[in-house]
N, CA, C and O atoms as a DFTB+ gen file, in Angstrom:
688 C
 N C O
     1  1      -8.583      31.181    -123.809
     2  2      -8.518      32.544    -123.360
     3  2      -9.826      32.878    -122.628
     4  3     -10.865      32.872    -123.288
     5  1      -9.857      33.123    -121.520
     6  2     -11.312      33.821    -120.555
     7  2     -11.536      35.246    -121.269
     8  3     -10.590      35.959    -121.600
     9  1     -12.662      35.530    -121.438
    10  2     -13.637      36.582    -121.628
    11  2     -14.180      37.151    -120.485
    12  3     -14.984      36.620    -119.719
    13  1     -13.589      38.513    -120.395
    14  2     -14.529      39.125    -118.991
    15  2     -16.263      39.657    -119.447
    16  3     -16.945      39.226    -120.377
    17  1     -16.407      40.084    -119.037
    18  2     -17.921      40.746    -119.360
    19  2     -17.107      42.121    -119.512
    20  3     -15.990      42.466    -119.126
    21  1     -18.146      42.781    -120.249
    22  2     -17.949      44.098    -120.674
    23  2     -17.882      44.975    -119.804
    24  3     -18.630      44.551    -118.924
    25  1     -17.267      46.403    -119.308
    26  2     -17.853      47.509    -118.304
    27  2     -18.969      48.063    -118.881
    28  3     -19.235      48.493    -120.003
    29  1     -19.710      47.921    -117.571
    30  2     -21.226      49.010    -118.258
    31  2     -22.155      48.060    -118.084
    32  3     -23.344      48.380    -118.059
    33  1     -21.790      46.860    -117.951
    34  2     -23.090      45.873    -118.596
    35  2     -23.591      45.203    -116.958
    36  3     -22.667      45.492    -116.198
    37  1     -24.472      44.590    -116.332
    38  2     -25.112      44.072    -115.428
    39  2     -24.153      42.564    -115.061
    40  3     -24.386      41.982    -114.002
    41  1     -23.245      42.103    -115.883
    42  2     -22.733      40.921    -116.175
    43  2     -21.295      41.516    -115.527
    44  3     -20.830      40.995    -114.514
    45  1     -20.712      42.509    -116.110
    46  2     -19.516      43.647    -115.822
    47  2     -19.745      43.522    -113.631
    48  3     -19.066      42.921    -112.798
    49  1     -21.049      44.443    -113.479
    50  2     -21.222      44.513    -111.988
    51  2     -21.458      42.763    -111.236
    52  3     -21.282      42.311    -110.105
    53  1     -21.782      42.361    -112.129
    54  2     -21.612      41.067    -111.030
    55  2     -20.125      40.726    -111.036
    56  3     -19.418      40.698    -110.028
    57  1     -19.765      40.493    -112.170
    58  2     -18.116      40.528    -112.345
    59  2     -17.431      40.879    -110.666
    60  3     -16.962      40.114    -109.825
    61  1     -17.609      42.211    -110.666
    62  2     -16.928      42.994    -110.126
    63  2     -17.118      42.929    -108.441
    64  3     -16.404      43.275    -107.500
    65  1     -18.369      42.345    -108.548
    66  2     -19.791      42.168    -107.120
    67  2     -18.374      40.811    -106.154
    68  3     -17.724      40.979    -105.123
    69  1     -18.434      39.465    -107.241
    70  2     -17.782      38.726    -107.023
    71  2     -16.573      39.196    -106.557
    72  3     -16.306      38.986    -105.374
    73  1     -15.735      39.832    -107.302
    74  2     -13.864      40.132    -107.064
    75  2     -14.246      40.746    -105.424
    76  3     -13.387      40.549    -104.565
    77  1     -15.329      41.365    -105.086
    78  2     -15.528      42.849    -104.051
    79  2     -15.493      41.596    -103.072
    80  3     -14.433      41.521    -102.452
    81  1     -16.435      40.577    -102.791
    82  2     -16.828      39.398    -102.054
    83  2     -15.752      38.937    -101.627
    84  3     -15.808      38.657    -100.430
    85  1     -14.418      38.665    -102.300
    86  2     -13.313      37.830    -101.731
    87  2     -12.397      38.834    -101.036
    88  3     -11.350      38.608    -100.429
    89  1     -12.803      39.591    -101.181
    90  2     -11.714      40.582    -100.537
    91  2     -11.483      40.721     -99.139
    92  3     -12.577      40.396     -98.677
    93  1     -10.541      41.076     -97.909
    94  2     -10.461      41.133     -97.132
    95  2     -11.724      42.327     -96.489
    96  3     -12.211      43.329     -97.012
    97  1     -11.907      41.801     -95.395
    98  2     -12.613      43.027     -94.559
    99  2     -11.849      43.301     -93.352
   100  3     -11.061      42.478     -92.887
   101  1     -12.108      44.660     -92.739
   102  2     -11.326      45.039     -91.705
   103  2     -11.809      45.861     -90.357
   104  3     -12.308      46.986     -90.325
   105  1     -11.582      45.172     -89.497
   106  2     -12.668      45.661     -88.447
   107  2     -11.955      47.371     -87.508
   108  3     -11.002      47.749     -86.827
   109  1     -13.086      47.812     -88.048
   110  2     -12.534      49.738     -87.584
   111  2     -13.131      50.394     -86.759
   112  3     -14.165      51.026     -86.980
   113  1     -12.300      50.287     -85.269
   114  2     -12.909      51.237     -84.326
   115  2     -12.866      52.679     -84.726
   116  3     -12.053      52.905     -85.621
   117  1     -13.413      53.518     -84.367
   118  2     -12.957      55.524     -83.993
   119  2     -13.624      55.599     -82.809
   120  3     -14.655      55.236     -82.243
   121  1     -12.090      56.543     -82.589
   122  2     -12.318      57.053     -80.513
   123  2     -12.446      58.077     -80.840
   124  3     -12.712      58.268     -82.026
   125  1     -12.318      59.162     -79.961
   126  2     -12.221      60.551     -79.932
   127  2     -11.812      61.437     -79.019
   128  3     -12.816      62.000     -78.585
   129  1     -10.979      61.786     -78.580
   130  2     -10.555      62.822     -77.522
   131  2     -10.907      63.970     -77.822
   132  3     -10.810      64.668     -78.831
   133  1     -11.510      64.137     -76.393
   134  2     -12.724      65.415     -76.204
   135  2     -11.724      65.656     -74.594
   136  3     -11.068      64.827     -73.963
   137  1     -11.955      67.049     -74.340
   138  2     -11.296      67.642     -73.315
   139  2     -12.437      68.820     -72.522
   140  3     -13.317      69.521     -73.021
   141  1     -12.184      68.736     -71.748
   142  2     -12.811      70.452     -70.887
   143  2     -11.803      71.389     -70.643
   144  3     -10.622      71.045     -70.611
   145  1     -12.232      72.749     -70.435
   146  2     -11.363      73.625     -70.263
   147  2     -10.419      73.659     -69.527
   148  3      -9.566      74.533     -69.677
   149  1     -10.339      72.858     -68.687
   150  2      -9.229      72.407     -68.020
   151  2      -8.145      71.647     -68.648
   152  3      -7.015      71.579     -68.164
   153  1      -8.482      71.121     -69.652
   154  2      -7.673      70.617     -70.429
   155  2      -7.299      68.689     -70.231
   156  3      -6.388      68.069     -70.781
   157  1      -8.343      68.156     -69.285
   158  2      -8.683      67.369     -69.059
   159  2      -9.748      66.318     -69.773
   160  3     -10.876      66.623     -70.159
   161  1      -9.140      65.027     -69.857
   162  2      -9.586      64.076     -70.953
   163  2     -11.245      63.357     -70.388
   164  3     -11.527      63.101     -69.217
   165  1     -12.253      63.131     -71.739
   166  2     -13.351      62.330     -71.004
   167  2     -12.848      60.941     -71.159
   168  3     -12.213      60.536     -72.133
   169  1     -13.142      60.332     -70.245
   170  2     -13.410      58.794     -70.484
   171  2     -14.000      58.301     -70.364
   172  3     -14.401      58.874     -69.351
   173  1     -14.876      57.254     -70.509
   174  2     -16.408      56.551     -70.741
   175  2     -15.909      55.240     -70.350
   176  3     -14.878      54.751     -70.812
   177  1     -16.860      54.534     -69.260
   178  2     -16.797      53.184     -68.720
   179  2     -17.507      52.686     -69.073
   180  3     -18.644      53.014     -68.734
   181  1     -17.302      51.456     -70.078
   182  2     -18.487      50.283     -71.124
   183  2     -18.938      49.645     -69.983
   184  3     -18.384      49.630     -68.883
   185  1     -20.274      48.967     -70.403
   186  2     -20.396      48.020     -69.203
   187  2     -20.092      46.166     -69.843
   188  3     -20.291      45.094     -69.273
   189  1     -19.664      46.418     -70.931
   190  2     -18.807      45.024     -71.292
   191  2     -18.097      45.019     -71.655
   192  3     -17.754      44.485     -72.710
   193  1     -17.137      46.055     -70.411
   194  2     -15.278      45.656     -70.461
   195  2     -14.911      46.102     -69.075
   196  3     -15.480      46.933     -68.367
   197  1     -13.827      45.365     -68.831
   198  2     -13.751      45.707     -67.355
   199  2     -12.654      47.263     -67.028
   200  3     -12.482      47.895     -65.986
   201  1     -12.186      47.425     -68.178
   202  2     -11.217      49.114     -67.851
   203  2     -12.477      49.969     -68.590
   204  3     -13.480      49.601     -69.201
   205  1     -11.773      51.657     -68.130
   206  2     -12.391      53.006     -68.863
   207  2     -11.835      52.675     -70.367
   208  3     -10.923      51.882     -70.603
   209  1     -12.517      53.391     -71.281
   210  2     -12.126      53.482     -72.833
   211  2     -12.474      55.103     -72.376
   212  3     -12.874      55.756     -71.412
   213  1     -11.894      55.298     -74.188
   214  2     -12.110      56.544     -74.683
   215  2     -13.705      56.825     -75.705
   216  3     -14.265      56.055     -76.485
   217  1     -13.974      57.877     -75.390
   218  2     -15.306      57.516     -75.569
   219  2     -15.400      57.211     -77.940
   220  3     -14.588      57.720     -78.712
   221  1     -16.436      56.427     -78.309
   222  2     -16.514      56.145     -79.801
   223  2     -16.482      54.762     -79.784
   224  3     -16.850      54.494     -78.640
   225  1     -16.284      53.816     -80.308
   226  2     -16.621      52.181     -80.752
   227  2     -16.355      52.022     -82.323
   228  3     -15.759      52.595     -83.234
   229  1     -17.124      50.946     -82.099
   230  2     -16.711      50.242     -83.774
   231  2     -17.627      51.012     -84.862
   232  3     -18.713      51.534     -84.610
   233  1     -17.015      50.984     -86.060
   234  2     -17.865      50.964     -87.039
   235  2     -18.639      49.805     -88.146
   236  3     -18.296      48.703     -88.574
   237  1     -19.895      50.714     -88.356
   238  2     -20.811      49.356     -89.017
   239  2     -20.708      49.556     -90.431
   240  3     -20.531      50.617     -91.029
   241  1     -20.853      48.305     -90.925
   242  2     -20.657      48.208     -92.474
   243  2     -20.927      49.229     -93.250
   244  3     -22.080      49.656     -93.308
   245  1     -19.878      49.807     -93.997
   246  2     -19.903      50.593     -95.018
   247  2     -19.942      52.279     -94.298
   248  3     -20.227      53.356     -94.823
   249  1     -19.632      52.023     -93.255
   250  2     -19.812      53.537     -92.259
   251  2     -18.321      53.792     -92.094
   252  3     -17.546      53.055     -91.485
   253  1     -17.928      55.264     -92.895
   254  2     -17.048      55.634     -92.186
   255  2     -16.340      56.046     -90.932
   256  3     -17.042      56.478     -90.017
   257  1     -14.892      55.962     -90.748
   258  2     -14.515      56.300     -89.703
   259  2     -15.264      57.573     -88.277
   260  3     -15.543      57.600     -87.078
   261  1     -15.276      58.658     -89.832
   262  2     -15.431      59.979     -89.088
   263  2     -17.165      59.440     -88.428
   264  3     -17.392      59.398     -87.219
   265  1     -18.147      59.099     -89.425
   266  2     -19.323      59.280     -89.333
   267  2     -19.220      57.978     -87.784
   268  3     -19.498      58.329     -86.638
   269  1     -18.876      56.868     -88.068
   270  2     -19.465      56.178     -86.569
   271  2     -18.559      56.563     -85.479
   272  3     -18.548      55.798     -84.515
   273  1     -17.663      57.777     -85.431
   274  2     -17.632      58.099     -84.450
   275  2     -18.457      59.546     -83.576
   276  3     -18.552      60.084     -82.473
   277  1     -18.890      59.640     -84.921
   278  2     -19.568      60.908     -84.376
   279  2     -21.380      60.058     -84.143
   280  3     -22.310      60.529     -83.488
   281  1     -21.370      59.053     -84.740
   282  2     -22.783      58.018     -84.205
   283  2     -22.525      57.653     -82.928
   284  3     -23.418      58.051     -82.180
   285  1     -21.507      56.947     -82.272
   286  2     -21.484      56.616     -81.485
   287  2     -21.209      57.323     -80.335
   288  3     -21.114      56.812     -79.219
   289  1     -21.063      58.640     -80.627
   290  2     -20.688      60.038     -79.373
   291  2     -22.551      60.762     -79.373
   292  3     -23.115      61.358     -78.456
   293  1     -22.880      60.542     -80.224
   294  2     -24.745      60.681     -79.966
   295  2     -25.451      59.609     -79.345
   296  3     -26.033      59.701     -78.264
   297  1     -25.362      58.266     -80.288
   298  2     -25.821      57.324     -79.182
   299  2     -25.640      57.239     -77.415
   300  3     -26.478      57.242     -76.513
   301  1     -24.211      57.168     -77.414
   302  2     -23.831      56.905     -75.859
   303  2     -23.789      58.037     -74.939
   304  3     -24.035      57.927     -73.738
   305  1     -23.425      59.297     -75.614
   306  2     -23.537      59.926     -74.954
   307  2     -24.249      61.734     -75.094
   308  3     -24.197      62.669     -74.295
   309  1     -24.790      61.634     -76.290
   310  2     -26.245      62.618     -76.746
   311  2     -25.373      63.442     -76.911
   312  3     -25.517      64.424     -76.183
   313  1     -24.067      63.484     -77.904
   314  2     -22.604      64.498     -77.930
   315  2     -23.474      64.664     -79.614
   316  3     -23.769      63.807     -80.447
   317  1     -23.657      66.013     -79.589
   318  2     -23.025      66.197     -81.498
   319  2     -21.890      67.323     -81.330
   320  3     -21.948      68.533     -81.111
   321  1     -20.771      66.363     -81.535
   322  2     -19.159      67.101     -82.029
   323  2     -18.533      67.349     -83.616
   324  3     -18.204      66.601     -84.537
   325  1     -18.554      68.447     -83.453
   326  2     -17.694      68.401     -85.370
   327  2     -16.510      68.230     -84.623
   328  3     -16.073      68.946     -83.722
   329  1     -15.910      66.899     -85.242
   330  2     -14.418      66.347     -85.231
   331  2     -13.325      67.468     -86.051
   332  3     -13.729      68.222     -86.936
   333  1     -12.208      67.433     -85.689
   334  2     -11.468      68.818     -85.587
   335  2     -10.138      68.087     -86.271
   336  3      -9.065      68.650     -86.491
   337  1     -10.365      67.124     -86.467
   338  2      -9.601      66.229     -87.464
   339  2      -8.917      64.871     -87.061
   340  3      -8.968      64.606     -85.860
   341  1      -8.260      63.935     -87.920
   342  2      -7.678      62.738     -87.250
   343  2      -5.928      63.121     -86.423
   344  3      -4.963      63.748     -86.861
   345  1      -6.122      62.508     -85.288
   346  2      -4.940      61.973     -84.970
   347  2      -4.174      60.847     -84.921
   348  3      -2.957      60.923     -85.089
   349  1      -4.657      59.941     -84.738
   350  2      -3.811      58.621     -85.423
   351  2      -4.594      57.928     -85.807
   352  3      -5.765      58.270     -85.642
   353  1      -4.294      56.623     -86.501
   354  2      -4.554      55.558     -86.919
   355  2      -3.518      54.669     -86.351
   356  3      -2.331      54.981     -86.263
   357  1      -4.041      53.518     -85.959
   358  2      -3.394      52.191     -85.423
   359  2      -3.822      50.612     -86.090
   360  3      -4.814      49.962     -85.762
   361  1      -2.872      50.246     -87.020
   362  2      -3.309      48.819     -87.539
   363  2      -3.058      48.108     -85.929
   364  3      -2.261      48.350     -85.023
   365  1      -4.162      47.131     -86.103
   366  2      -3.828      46.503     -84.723
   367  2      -3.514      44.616     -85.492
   368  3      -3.991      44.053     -86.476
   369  1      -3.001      44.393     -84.953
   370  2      -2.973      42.464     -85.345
   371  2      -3.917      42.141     -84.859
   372  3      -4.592      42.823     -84.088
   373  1      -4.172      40.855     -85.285
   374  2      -5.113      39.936     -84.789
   375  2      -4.476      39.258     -83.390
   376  3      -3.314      38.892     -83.214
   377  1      -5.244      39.222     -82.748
   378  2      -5.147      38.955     -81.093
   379  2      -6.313      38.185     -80.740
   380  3      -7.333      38.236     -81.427
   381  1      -6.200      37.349     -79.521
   382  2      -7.257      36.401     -79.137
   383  2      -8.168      36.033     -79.885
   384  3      -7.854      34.997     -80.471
   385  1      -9.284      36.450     -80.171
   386  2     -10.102      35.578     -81.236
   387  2     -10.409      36.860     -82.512
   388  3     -11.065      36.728     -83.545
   389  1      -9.725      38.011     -82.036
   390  2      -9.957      39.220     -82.745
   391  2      -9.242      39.158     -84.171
   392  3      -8.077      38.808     -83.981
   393  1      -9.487      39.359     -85.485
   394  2      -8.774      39.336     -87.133
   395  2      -8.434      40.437     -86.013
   396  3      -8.591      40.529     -84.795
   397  1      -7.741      41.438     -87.317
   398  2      -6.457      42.780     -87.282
   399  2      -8.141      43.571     -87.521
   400  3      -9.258      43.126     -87.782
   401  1      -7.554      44.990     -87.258
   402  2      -8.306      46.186     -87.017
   403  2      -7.479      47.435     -87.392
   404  3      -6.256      47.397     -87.523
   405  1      -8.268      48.602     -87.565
   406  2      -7.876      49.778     -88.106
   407  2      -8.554      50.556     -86.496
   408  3      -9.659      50.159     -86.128
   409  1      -8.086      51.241     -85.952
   410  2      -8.178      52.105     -85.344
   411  2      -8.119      53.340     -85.008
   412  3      -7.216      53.604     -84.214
   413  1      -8.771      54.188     -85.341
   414  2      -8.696      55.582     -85.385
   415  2      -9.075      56.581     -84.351
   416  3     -10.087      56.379     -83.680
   417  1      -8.349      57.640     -84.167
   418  2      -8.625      58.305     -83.182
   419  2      -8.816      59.615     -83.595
   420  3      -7.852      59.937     -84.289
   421  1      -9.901      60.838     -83.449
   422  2      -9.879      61.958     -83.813
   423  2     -10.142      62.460     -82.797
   424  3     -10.462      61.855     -81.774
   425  1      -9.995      64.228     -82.997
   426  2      -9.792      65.330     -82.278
   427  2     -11.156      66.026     -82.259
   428  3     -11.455      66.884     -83.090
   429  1     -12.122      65.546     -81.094
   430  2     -13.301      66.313     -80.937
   431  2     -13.005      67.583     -80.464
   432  3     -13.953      68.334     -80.692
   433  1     -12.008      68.184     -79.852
   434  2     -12.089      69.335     -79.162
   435  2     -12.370      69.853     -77.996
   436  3     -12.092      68.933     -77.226
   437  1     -12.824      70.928     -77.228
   438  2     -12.754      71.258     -76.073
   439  2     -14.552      71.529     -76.103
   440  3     -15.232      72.475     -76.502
   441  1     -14.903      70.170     -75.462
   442  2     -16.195      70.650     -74.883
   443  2     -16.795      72.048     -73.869
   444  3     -16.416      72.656     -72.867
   445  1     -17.909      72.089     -74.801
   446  2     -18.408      73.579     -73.800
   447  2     -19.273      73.710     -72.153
   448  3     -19.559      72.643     -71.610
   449  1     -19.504      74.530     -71.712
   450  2     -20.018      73.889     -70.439
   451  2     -21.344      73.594     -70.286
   452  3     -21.871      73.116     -69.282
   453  1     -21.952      73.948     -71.495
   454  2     -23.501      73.319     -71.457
   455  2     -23.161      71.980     -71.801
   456  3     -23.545      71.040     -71.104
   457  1     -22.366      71.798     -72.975
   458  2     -22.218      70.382     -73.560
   459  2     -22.092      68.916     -72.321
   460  3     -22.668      67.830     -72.371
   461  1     -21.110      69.454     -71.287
   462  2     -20.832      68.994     -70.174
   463  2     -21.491      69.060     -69.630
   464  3     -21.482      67.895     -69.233
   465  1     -22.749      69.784     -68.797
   466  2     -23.605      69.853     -67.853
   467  2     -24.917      68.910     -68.423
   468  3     -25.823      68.383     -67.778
   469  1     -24.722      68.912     -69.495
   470  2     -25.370      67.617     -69.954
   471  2     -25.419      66.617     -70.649
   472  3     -26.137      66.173     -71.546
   473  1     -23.719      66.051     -69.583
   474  2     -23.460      64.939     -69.983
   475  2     -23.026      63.583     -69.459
   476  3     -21.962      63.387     -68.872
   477  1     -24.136      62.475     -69.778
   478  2     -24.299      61.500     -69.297
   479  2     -23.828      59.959     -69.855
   480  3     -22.723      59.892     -70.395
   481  1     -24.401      59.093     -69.771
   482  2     -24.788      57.908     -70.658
   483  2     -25.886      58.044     -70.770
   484  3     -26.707      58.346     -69.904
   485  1     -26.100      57.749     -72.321
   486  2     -27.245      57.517     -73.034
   487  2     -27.921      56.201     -73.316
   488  3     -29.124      56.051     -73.530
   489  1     -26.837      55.108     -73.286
   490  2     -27.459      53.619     -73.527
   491  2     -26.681      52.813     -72.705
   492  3     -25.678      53.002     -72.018
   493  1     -27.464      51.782     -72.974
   494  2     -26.917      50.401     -71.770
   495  2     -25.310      50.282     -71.931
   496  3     -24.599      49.850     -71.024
   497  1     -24.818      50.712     -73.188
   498  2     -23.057      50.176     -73.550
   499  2     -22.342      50.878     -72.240
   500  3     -21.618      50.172     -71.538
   501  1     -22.522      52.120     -71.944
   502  2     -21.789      52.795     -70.577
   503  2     -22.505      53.084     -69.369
   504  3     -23.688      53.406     -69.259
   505  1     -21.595      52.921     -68.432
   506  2     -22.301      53.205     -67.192
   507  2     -22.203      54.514     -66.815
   508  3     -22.998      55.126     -66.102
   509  1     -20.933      55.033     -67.452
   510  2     -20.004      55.977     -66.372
   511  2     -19.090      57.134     -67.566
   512  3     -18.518      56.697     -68.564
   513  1     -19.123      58.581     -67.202
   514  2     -18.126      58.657     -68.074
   515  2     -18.053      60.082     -67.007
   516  3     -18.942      60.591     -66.324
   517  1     -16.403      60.521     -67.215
   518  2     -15.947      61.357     -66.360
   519  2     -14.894      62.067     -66.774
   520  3     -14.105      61.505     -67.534
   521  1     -14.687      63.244     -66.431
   522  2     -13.181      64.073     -67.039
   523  2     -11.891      63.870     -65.875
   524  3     -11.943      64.114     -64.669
   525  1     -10.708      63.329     -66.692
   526  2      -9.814      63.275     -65.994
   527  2      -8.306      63.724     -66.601
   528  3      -7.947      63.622     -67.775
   529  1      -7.383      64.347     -65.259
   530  2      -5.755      64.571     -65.741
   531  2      -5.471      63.615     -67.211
   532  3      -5.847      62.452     -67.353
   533  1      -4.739      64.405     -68.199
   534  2      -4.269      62.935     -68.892
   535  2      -3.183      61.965     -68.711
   536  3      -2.730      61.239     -69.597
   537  1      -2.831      62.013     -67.570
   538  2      -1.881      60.931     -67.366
   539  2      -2.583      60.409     -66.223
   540  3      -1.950      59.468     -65.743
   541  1      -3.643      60.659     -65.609
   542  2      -4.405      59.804     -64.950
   543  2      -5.625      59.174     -66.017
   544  3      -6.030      58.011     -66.034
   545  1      -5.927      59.943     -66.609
   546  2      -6.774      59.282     -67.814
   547  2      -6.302      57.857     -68.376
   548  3      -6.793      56.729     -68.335
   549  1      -5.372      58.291     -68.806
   550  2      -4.242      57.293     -69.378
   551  2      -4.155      55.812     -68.430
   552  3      -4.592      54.751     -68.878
   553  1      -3.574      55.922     -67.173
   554  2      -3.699      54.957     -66.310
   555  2      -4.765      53.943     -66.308
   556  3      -4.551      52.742     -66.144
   557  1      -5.865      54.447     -66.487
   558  2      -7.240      53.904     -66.387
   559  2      -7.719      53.330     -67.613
   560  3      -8.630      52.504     -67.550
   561  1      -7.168      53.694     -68.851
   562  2      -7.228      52.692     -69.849
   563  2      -6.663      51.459     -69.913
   564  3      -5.722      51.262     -69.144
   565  1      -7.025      50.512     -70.689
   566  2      -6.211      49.251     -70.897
   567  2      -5.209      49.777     -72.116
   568  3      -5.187      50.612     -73.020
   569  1      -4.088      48.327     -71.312
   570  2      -2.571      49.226     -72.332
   571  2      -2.763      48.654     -73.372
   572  3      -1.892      47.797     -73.222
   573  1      -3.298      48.373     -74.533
   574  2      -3.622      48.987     -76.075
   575  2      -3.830      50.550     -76.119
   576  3      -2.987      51.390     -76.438
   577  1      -5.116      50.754     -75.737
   578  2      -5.751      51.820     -75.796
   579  2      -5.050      52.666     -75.234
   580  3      -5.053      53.727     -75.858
   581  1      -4.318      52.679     -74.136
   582  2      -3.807      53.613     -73.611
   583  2      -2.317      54.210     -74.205
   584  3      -1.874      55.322     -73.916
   585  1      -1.744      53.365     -74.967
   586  2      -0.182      53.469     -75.665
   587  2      -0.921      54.678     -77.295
   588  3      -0.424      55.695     -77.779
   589  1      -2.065      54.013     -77.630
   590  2      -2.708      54.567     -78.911
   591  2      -3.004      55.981     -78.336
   592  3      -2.569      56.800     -79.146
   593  1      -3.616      56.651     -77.173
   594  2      -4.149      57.229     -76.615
   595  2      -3.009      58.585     -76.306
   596  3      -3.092      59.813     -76.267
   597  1      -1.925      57.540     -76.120
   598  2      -1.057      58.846     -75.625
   599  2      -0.247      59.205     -76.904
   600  3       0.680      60.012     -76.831
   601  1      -0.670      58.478     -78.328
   602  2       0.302      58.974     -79.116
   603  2      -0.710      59.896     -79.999
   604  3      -0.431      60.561     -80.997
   605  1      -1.936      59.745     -79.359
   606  2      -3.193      60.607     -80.104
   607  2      -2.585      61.826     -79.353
   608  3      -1.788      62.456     -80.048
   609  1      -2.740      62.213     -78.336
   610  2      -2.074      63.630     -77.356
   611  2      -0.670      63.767     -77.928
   612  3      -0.517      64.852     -78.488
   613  1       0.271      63.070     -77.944
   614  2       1.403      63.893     -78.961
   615  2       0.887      64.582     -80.352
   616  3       0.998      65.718     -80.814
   617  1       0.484      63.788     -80.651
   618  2      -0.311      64.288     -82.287
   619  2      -0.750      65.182     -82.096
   620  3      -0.360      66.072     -82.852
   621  1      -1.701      65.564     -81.143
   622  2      -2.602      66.775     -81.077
   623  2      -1.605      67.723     -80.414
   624  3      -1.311      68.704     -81.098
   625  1      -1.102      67.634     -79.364
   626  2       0.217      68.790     -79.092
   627  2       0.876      69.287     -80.476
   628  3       0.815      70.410     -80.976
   629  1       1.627      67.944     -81.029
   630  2       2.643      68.580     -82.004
   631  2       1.318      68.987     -83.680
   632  3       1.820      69.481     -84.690
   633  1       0.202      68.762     -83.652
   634  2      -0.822      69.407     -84.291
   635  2      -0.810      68.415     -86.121
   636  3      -1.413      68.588     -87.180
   637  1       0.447      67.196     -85.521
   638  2       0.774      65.988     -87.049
   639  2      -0.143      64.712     -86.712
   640  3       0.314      64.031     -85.794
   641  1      -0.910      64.421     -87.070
   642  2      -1.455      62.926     -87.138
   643  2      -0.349      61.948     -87.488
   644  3       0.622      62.107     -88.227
   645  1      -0.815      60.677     -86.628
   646  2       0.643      59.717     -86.565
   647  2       0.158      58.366     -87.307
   648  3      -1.031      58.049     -87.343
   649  1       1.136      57.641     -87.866
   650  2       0.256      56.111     -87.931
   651  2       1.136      55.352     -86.960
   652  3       2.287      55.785     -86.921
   653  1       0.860      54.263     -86.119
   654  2       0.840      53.224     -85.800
   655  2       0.738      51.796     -86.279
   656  3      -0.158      51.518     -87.076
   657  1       1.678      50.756     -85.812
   658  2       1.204      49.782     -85.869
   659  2       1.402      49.051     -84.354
   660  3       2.312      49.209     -83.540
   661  1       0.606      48.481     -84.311
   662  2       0.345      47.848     -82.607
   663  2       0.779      48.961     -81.359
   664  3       1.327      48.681     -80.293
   665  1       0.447      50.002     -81.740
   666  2       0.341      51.026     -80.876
   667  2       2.044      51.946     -80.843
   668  3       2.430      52.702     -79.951
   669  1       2.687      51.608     -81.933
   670  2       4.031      52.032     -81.563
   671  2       4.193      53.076     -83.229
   672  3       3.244      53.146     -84.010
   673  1       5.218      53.615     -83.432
   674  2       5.536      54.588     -84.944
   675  2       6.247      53.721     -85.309
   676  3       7.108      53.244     -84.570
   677  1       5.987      53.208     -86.886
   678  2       6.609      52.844     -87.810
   679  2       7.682      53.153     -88.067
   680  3       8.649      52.448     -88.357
   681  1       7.550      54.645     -87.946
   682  2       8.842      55.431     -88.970
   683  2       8.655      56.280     -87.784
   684  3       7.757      56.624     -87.015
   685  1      10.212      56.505     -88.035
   686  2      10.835      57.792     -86.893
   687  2      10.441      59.164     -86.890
   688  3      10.928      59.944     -86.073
């Protein structure tokens, strides 16, 4: 019969240290759709990818969704947005050399016009970022991002967060 270690005890947390170690990890972007009063989408051009994204990136170990996307809307582009809540999530598969991913998209809201008048790239990751129609927005993404993108804008129209898997609804 195996003996675990006790809870509580230093023997218990390694226990537990170990089980945590084998476990899967999962690699988690957050985007964010941000709009101007026009009602027009930003999009941000990386400079190591060849389409526009939506502006946000990956998150780093042990960083939540909400928080590295609101890191990565300061880094790149000197944004502090209170996120206005999630609109989808997208399990993505593993593809080319990529494991599977969690992808999330939240609702920054309608930027103001100072926010916009000073707004640029902040670091080497973008060159470029610009407000556009959303179905020209859309165009200009790569079709992952862009199928995830337009089911983030239903979500936010119909005001329900959606899940996804590989960019499509599970359930009807």
């Amino acid at each position: 019969m195996t003996t675990h270690p006790r809870p509580g005890t230093a023997e218990w947390d390694a226990y537990l240290a170990e089980g945590n170690a084998k476990q899967a990890r999962k690699r988690v972007s957050a985007d964010v759709l941000l709009r101007d009063a026009a009602g027009r989408l930003l999009v941000v051009k990386p400079t190591y990818k060849e389409a526009w994204d939506l502006p946000g990136g990956m998150a780093e170990a042990n960083e939540s969704p909400e928080d590295a996307a609101r890191r990565e809307l300061r880094e790149e582009l000197g944004l502090a947005v209170a996120l206005r809540g999630l609109l989808c999530v997208d399990w993505v598969a593993p593809h080319s050399p990529w494991d599977d991913q969690l992808a999330f998209i939240f609702d920054g809201g309608t930027l103001s016009p100072g926010q916009i008048s000073g707004l640029y790239p902040h670091d080497h990751e973008l060159s470029a970022c610009e407000f556009s129609p959303s179905d020209e927005a859309l165009t200009m993404l790569p079709p992952r991002t862009r199928q995830r993108a337009a089911h983030a804008l239903r979500a936010l129209a119909e005001q329900r967060p959606v899940y996804l898997e590989n960019g499509e609804r599970s359930v009807p």
